[in-house]
C-alpha positions in Angstrom: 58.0 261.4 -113.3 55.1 259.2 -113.8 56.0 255.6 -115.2 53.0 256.3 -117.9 54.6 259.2 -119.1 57.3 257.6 -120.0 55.9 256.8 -123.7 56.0 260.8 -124.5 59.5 261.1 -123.8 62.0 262.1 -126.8 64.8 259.3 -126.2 66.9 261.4 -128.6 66.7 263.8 -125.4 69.5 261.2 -123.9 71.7 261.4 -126.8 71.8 265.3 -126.3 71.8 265.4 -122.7 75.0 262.7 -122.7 76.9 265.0 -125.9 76.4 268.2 -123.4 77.5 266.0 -120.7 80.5 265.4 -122.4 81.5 268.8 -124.7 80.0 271.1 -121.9 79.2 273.0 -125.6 75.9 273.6 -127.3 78.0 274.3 -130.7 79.8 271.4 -130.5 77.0 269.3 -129.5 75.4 270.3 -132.4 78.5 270.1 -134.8 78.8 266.2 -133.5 75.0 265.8 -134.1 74.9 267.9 -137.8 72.2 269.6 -136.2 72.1 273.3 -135.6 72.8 275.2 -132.2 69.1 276.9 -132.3 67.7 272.9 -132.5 70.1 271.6 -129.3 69.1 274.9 -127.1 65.6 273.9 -128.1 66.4 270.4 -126.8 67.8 271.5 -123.7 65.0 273.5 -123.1 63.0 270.5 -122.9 65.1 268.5 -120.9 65.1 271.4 -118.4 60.8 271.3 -118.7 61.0 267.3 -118.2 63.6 267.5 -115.2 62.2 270.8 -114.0 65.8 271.9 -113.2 68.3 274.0 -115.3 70.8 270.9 -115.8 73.7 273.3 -116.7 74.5 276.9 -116.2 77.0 279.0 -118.4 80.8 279.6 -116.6 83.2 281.4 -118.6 81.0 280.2 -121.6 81.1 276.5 -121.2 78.3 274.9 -119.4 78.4 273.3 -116.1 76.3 270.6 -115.0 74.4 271.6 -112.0 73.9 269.1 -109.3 70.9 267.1 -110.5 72.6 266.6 -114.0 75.6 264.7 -112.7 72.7 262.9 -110.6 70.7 261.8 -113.8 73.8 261.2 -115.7 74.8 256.9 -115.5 78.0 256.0 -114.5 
């Protein structure tokens, strides 16, 4: 990622990437954020465009980060 891109990134983007970090749920990210589940998938869509890499995949219908999500994730 460019460092003069950095200006068009969402920062809310964080928020919902940490909240799906932590529920591994889309519905219960949304729930915490009173936001619906159509408007997080859409989020996660664009993280997945800005990291160009799924982030999670769906096990036994809870998501599972994929590699490069527990890399971008902070300690």
């Amino acid at each position: 990622m460019e460092l003069d891109s950095l200006h068009r990134i969402n920062l809310n983007l964080l928020t919902v990437f940490e909240l799906l970090m932590e529920t591994r749920s889309v519905t219960d990210t949304a729930t915490y954020l009173h936001t619906t589940q159509p408007g997080i998938s859409r989020k996660l869509a664009e993280l997945r465009r800005l990291f160009s890499d799924p982030l999670f995949v769906l096990v036994k219908r809870r998501l599972v980060p994929t590699p490069r999500a527990m890399e971008i994730r902070p300690a």
